[in-house]
C-alpha positions as a Markdown table, in Angstrom:
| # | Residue | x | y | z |
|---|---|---|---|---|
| 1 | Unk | 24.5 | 7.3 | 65.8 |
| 2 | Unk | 28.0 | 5.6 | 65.3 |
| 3 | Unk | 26.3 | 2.9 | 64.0 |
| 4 | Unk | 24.1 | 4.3 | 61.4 |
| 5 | Unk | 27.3 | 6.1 | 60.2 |
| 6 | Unk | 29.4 | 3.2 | 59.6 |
| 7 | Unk | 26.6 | 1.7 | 57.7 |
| 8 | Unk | 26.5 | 4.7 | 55.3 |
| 9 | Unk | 29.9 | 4.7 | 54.5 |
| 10 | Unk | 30.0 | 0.9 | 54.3 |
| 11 | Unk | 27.0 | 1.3 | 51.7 |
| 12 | Unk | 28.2 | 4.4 | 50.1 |
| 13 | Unk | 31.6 | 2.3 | 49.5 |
| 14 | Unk | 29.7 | -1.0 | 47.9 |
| 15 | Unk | 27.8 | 1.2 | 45.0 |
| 16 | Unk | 31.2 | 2.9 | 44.0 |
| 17 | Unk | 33.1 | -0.1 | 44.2 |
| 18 | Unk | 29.8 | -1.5 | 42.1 |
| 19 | Unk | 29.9 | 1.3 | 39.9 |
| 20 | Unk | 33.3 | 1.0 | 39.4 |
| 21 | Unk | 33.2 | -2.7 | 38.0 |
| 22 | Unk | 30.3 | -2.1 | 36.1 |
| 23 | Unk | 32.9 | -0.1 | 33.7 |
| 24 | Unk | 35.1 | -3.0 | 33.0 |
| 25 | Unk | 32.3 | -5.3 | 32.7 |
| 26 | Unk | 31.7 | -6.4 | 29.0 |
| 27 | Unk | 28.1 | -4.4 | 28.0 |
| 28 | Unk | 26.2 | -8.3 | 27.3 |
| 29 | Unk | 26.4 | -8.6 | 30.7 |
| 30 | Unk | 23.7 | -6.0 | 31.1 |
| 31 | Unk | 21.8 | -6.2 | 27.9 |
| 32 | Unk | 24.2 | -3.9 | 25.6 |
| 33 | Unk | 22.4 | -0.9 | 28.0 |
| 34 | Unk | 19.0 | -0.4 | 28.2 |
| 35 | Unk | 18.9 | 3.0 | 26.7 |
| 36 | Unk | 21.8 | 2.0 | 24.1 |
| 37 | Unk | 21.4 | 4.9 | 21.2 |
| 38 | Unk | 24.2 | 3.9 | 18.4 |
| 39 | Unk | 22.4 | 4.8 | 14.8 |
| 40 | Unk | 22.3 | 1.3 | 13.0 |
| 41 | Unk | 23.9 | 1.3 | 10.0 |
| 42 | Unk | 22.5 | 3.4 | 7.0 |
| 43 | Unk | 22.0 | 2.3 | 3.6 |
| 44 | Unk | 21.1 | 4.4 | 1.1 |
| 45 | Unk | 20.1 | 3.0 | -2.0 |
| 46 | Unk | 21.1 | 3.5 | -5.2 |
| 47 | Unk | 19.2 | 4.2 | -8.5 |
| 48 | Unk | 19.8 | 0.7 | -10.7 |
| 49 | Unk | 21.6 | 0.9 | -14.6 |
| 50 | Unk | 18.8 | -0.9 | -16.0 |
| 51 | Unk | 18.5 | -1.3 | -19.7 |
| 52 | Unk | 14.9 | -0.3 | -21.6 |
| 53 | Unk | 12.5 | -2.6 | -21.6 |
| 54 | Unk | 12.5 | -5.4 | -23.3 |
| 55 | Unk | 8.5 | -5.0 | -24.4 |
| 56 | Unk | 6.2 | -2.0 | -25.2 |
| 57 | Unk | 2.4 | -1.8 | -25.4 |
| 58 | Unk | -0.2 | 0.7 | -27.0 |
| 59 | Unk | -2.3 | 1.6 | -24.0 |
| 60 | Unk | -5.2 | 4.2 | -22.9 |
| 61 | Unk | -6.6 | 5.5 | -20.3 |
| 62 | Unk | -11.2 | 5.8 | -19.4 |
| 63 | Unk | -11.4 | 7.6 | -16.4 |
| 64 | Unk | -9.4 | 10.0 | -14.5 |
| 65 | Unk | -11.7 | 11.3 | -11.8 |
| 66 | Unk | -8.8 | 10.4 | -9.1 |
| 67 | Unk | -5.5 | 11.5 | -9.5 |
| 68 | Unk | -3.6 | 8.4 | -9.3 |
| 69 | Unk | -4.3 | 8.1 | -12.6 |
| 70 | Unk | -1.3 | 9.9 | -13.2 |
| 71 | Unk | 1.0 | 7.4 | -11.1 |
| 72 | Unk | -0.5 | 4.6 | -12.9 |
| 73 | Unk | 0.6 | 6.4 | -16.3 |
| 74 | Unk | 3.4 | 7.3 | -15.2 |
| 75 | Unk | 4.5 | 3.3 | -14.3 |
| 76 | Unk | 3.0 | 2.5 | -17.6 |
| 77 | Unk | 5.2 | 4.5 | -19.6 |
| 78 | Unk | 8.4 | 4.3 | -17.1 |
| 79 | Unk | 8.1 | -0.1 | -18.4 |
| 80 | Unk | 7.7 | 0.6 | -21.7 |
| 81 | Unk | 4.1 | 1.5 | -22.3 |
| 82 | Unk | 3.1 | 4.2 | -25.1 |
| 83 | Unk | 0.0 | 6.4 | -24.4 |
| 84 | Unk | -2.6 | 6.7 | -27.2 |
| 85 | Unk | -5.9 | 8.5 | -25.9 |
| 86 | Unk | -8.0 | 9.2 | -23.2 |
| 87 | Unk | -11.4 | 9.7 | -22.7 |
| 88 | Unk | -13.4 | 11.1 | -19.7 |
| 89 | Unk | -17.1 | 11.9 | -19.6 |
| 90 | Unk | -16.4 | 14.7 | -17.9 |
| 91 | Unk | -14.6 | 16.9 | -20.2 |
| 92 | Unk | -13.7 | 19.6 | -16.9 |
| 93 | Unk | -11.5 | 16.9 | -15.9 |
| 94 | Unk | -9.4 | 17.0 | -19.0 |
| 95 | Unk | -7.4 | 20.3 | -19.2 |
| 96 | Unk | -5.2 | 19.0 | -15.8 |
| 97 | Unk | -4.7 | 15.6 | -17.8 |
| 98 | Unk | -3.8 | 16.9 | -20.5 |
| 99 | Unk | -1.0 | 19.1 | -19.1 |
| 100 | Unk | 1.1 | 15.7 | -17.7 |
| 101 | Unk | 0.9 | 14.6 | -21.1 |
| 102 | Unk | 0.4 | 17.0 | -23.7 |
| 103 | Unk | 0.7 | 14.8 | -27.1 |
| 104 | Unk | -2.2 | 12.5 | -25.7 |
| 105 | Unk | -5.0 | 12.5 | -28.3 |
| 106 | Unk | -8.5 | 13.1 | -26.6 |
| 107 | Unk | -10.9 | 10.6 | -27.6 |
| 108 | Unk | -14.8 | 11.5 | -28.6 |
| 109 | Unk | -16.0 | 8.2 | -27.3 |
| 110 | Unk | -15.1 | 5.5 | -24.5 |
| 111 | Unk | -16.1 | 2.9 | -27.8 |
| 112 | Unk | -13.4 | 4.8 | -29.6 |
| 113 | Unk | -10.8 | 3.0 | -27.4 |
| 114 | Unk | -12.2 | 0.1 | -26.9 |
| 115 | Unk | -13.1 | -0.6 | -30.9 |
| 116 | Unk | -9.0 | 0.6 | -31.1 |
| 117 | Unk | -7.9 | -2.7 | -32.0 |
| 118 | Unk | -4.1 | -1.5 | -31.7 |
| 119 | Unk | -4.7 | -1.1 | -28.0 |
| 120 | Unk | -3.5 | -3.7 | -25.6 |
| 121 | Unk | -4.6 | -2.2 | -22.2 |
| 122 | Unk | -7.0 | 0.8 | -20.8 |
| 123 | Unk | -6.2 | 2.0 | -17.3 |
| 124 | Unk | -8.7 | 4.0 | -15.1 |
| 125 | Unk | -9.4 | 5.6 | -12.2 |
| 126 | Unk | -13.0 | 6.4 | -13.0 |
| 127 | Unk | -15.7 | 6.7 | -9.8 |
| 128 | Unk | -15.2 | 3.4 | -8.0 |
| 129 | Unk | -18.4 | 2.4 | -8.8 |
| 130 | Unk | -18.2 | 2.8 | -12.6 |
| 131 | Unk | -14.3 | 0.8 | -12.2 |
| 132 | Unk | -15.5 | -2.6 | -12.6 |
| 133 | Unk | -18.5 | -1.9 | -15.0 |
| 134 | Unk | -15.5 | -1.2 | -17.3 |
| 135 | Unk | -13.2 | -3.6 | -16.6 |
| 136 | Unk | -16.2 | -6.0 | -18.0 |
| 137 | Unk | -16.5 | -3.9 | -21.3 |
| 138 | Unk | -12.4 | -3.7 | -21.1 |
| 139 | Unk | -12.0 | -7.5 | -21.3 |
| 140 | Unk | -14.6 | -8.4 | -23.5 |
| 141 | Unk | -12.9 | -6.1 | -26.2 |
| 142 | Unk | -10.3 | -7.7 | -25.6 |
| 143 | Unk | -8.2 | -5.5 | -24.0 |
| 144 | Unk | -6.2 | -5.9 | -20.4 |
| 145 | Unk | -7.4 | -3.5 | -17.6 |
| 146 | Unk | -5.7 | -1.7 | -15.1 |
| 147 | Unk | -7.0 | -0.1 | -12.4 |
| 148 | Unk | -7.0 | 2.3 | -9.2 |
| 149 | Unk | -8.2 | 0.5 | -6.1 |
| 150 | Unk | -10.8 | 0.0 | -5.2 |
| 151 | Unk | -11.3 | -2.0 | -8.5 |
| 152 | Unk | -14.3 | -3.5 | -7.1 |
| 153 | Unk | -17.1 | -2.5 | -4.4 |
| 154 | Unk | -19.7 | -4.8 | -4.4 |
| 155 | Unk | -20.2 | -8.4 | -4.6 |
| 156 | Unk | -22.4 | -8.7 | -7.4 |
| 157 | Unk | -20.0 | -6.8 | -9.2 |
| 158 | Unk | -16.9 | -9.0 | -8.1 |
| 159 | Unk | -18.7 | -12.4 | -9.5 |
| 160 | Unk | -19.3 | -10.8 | -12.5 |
| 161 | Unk | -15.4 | -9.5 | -12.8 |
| 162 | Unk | -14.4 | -13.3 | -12.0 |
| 163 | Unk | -16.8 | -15.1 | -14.3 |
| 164 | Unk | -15.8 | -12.2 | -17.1 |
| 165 | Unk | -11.9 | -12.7 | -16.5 |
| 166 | Unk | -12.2 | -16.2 | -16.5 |
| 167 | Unk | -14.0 | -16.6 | -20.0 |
| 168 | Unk | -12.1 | -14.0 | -21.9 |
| 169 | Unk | -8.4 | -14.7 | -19.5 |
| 170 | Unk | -7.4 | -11.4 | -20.1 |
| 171 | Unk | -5.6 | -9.2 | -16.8 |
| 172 | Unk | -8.0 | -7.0 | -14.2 |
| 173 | Unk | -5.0 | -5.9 | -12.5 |
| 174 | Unk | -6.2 | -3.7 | -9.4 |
| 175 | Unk | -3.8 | -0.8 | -8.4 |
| 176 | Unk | -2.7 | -1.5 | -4.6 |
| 177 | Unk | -0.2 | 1.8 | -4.6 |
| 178 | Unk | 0.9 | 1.6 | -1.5 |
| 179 | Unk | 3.0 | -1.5 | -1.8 |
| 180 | Unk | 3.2 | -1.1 | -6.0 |
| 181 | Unk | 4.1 | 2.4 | -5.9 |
| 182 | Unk | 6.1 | 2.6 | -2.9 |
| 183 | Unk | 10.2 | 1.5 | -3.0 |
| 184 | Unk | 10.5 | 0.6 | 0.5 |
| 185 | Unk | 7.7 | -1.9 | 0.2 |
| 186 | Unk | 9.7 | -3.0 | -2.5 |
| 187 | Unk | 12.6 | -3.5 | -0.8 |
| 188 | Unk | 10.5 | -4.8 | 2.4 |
| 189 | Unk | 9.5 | -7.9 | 0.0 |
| 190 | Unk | 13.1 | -8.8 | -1.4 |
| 191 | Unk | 14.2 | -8.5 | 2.5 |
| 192 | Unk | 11.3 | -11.4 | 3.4 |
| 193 | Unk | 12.7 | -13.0 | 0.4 |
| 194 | Unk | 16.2 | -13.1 | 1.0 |
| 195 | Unk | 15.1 | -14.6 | 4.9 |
| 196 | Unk | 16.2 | -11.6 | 6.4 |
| 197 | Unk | 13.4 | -11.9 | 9.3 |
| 198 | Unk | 12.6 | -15.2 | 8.6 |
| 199 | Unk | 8.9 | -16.5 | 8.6 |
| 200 | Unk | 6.2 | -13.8 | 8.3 |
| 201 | Unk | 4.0 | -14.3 | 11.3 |
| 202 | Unk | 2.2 | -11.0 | 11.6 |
| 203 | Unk | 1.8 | -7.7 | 10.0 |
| 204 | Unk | -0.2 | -4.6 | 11.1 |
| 205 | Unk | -0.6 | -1.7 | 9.1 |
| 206 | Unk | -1.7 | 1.5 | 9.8 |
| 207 | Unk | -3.4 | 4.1 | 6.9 |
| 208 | Unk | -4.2 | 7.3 | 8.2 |
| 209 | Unk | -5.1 | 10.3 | 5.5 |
| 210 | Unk | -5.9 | 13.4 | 5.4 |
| 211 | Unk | -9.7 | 14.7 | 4.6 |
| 212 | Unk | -10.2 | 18.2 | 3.6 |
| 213 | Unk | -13.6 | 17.2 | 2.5 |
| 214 | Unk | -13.9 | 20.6 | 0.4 |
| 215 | Unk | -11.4 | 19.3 | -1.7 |
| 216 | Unk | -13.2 | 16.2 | -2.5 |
| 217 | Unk | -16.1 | 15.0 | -5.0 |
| 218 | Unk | -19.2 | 14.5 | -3.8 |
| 219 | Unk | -19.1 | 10.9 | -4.5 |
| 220 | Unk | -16.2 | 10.3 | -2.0 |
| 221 | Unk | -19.0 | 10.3 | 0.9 |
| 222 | Unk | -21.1 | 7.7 | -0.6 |
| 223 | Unk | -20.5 | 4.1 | 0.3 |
| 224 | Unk | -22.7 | 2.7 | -2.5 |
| 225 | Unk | -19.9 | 5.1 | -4.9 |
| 226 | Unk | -16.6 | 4.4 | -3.2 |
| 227 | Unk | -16.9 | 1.2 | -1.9 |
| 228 | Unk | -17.0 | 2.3 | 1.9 |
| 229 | Unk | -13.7 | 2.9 | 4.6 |
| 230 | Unk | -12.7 | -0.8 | 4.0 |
| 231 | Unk | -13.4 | -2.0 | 0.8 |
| 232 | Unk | -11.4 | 1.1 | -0.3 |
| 233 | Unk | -8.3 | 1.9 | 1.1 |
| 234 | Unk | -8.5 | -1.3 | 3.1 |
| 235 | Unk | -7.9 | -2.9 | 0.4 |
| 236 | Unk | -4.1 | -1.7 | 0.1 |
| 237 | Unk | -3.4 | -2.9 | 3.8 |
| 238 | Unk | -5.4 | -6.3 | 2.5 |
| 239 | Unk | -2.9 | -6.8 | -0.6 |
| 240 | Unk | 0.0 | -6.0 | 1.7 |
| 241 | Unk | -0.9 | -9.0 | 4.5 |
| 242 | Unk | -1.6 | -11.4 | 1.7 |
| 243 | Unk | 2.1 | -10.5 | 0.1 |
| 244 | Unk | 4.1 | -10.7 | 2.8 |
| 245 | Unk | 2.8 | -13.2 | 4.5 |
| 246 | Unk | 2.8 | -15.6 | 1.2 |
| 247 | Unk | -0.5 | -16.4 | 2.0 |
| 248 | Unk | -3.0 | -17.9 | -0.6 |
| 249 | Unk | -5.9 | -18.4 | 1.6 |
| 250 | Unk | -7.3 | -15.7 | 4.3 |
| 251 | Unk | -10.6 | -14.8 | 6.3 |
| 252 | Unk | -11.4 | -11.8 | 8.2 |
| 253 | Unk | -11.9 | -12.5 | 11.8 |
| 254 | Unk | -13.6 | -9.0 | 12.7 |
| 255 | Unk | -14.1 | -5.6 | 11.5 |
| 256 | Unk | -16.0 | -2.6 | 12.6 |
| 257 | Unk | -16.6 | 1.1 | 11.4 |
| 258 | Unk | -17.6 | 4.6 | 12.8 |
| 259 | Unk | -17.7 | 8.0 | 11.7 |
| 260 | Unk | -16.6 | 10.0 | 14.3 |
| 261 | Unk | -16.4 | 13.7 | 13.0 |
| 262 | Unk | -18.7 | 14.1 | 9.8 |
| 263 | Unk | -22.1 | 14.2 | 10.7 |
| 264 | Unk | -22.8 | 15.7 | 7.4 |
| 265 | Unk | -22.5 | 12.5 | 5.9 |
| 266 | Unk | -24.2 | 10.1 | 7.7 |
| 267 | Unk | -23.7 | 6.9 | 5.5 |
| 268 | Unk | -20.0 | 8.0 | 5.8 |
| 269 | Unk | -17.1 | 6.4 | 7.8 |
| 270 | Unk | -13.6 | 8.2 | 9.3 |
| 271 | Unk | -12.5 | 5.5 | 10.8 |
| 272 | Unk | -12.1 | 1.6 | 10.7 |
| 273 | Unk | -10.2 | -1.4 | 11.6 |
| 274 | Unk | -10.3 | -5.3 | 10.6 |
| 275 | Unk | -8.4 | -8.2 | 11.7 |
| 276 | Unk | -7.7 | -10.8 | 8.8 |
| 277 | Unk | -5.7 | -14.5 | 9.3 |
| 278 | Unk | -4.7 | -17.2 | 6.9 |
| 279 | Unk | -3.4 | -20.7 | 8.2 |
| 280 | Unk | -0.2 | -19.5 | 8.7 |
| 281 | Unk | -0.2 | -15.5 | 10.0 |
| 282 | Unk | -2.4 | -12.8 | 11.1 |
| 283 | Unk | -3.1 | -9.3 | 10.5 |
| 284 | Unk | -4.3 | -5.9 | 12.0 |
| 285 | Unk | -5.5 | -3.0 | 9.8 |
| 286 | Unk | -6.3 | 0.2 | 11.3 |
| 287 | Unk | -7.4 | 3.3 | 8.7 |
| 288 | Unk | -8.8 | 6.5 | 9.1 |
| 289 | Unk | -8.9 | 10.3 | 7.6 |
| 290 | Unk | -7.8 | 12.3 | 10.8 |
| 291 | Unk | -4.4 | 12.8 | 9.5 |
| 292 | Unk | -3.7 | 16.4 | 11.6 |
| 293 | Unk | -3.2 | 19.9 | 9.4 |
| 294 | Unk | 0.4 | 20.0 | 11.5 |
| 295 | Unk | 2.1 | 17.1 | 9.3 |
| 296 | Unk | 3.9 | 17.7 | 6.1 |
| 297 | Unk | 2.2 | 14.9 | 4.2 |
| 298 | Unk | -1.3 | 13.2 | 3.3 |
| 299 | Unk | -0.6 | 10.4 | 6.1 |
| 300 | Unk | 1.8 | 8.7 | 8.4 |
| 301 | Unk | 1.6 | 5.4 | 7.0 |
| 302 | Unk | 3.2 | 2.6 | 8.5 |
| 303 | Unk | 3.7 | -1.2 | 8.3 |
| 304 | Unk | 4.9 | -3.6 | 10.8 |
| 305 | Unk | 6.0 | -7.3 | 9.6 |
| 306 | Unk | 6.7 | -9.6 | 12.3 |
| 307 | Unk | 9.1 | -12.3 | 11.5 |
| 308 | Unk | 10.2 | -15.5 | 13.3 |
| 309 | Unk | 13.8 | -14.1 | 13.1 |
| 310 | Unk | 13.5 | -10.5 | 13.4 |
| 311 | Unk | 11.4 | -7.4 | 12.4 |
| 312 | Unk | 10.9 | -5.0 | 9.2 |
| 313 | Unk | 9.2 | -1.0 | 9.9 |
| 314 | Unk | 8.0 | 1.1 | 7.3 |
| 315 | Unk | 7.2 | 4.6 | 7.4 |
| 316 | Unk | 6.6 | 4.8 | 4.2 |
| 317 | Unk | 5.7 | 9.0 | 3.5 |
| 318 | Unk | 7.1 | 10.7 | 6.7 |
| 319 | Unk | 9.5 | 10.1 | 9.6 |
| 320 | Unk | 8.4 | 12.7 | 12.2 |
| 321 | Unk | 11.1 | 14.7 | 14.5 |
| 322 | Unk | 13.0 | 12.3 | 12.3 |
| 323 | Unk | 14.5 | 11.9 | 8.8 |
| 324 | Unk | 13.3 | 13.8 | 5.9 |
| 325 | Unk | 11.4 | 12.5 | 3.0 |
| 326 | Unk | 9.7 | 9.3 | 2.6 |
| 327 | Unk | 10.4 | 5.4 | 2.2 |
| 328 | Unk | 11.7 | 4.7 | 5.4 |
| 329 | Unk | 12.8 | 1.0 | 6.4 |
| 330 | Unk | 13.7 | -0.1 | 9.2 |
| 331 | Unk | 15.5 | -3.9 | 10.0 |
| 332 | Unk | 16.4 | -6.1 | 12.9 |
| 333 | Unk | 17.0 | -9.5 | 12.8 |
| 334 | Unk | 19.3 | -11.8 | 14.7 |
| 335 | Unk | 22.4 | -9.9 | 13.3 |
| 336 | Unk | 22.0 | -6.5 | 12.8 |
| 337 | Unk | 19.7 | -3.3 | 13.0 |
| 338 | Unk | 20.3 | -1.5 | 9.9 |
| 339 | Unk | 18.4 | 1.4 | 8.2 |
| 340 | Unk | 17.4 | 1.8 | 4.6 |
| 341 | Unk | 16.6 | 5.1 | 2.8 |
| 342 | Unk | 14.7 | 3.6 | -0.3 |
| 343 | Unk | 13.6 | 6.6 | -2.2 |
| 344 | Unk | 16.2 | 5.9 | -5.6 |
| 345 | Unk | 14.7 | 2.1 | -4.9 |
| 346 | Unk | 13.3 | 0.4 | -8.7 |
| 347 | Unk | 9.5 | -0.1 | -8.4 |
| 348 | Unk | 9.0 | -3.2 | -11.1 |
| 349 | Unk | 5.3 | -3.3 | -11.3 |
| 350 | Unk | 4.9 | -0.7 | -14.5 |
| 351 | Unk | 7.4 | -3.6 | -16.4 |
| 352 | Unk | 6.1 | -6.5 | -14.6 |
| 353 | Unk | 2.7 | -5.8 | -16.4 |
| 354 | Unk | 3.5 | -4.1 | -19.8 |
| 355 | Unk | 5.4 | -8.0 | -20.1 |
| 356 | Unk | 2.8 | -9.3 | -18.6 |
| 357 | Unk | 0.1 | -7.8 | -21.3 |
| 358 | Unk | 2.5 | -9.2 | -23.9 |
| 359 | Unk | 3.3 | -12.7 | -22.4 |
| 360 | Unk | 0.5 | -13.8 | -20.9 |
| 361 | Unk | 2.4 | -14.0 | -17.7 |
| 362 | Unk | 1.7 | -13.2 | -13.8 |
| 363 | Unk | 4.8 | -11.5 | -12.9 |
| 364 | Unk | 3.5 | -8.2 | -11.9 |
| 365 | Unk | 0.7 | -9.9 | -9.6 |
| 366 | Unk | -1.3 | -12.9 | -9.6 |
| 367 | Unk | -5.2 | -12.8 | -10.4 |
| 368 | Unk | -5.8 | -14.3 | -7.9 |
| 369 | Unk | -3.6 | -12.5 | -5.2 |
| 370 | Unk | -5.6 | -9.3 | -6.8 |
| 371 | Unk | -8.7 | -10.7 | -6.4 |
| 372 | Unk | -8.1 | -12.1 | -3.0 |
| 373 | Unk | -6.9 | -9.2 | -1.3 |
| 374 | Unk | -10.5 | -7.3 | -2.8 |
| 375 | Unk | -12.8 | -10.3 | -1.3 |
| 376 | Unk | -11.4 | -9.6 | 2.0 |
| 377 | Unk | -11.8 | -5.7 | 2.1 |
| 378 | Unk | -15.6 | -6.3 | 0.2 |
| 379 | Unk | -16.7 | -8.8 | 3.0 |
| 380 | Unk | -14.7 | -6.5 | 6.0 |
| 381 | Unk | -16.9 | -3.7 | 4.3 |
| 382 | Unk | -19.9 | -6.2 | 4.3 |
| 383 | Unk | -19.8 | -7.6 | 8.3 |
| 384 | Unk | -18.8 | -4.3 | 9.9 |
| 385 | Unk | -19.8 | -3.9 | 13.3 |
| 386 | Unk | -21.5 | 0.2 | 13.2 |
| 387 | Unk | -19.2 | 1.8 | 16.4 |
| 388 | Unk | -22.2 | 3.7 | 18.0 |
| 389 | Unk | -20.5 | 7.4 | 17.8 |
């Protein structure tokens, strides 16, 4: 009984004599704490004094059965872009168009704008399957074309948009919003840039959305329309691997499909995933429409960009139990851990193209990054392994 008590207070007095040097220990020696919580540094950023534009451009718009037409204006106009007409062949559509921009003149014809010699480029966000039938008419007006993603859904259709672009060399510039239209993917790119992580090894990215399927047109359930899980929104997560990972070249090592909770649409898919490489990274892509009722936005999407030197996040429309708003980047590196709120952020690609249209130039995005990052969500689309659900 002695015994066991002298070894009690023998042990009792090693782990407060531990416990007691632990506090005048330096913190490396234990990792800097395992459950350290100091906020990394926050960086807001600032709007930029930028002067106008330098060029301008007549442009018009064929096509606005998807609202990101209005983004893709918007960009237009924000570089220096003046908007003439629009048509749509479905004159329902119009009234909401017409409110954004109420001085647009409402063309009687779709050969109206394209016989418009004054115009330089004709955006759309038509039905996906109709995008790419226009771009073709687009260019050989000889006009520059702009479009909502997906720009292209089949592969007949994509060797006829190459051979077409080729001959006439004018821009089929496809619409991949969620790096173009979003400030922290922005800034993610002049991060990889400056070397702040590094070399890009790896990026997964992750594009949930929401469905409400009564809100949408009855051509959104039909692959053979909208291009299929893959070749459509895919196709943003595609653009984004092939940017930040300055890779020229890429494959798609798998891919598969499923539609899990809409059995009214049978040809229909809710969910999918794809794994692409090029000879010098890899990537994961994981997108579905189950975003929940409960969150405040469309979807929470994120993008991871593994680096030799350190690591970017994005969460690009929502940071849950978290900070409000949107365009949320995260950075650690060998230095530091700092956190960027990039909402005021400058998003160039409206500019980059206007000078583009004018110059001849590839600032904005090359053709063939744009039609890369297409070929790999068309043949992801194309080998899709059908999960059995």
């Amino acid at each position: 009984m002695e015994s066991n008590r002298r070894n009690f207070f023998r042990q009792s007095f090693v782990s407060a004599s531990g416990i007691a040097a632990a506090t005048i220990l330096p913190a490396e020696l234990f990792g800097q704490g395992l459950y350290n919580t100091n906020r990394p540094e926050e960086i807001i950023l600032q709007p930029e004094k930028r002067s106008a534009p330098k060029e301008s451009i007549r442009f018009s718009v064929i096509g606005i059965n998807h609202n990101h037409i209005l983004g893709m204006v918007d960009s237009l106009i924000a570089g220096g872009g003046q908007l003439v007409a629009v048509y749509s062949k479905e004159p329902e559509l119009l009234p909401d168009f017409t409110k954004h921009y109420p001085n647009i003149k409402v063309a009687k014809s779709e050969a109206e704008i394209l016989e418009d010699n004054s115009i330089q480029l004709v955006a759309s966000a038509s039905v996906p399957v109709d995008r790419a039938p226009l771009g073709i008419r687009v260019m050989q007006s000889g006009k520059d074309f702009m479009t909502d993603k997906p720009g292209i859904v089949t592969f007949d259709q994509f060797k006829e948009v190459k051979k077409v672009q080729k001959k006439t060399n004018r821009i089929y510039s496809i619409v991949y919003s969620e790096r173009l239209g979003n400030p922290a993917s922005v800034k993610a790119g002049e991060l990889i840039l400056s070397g702040a992580i590094g070399k890009v090894v790896q990026t997964i990215g992750i594009g949930p959305h929401r469905m409400r399927p009564k809100t949408r047109p009855d051509w959104f359930f039909y692959p053979e329309k909208a291009g299929g899980i893959l070749c459509d929104i895919g196709s943003h997560q595609c653009d984004q691997f092939l940017f930040y990972t300055n890779s020229k070249q890429a494959e798609v090592s798998f891919s598969q499909v499923g539609n899990f909770n809409n059995p009214k649409y049978p040809q229909y898919s809710d969910f999918g995933d794809m794994s692409v490489r090029s000879p010098n990274a890899t990537g994961y892509i994981r997108i579905d429409w189950f975003t929940p009722e409960g969150l405040d936005t469309w979807g929470d999407g994120r993008t991871f960009i593994l680096g030799t030197e350190g690591y970017i996040e994005m969460r690009k429309y929502i940071d849950i139990a978290g900070r409000k708003g949107g365009n949320h980047l995260f950075l650690v590196n060998q230095k530091e851990t700092k956190y960027y709120d990039c909402t005021q952020g400058y998003m160039p690609y409206g500019e980059q193209l206007v000078s583009d249209v004018v110059n001849r130039t590839e600032t904005a995005m090359t053709q063939d990054h744009c039609f890369l990052a297409t070929e790999l969500a068309l043949t992801a689309q194309k080998i899709a392994y059908k999960l059995n659900v």
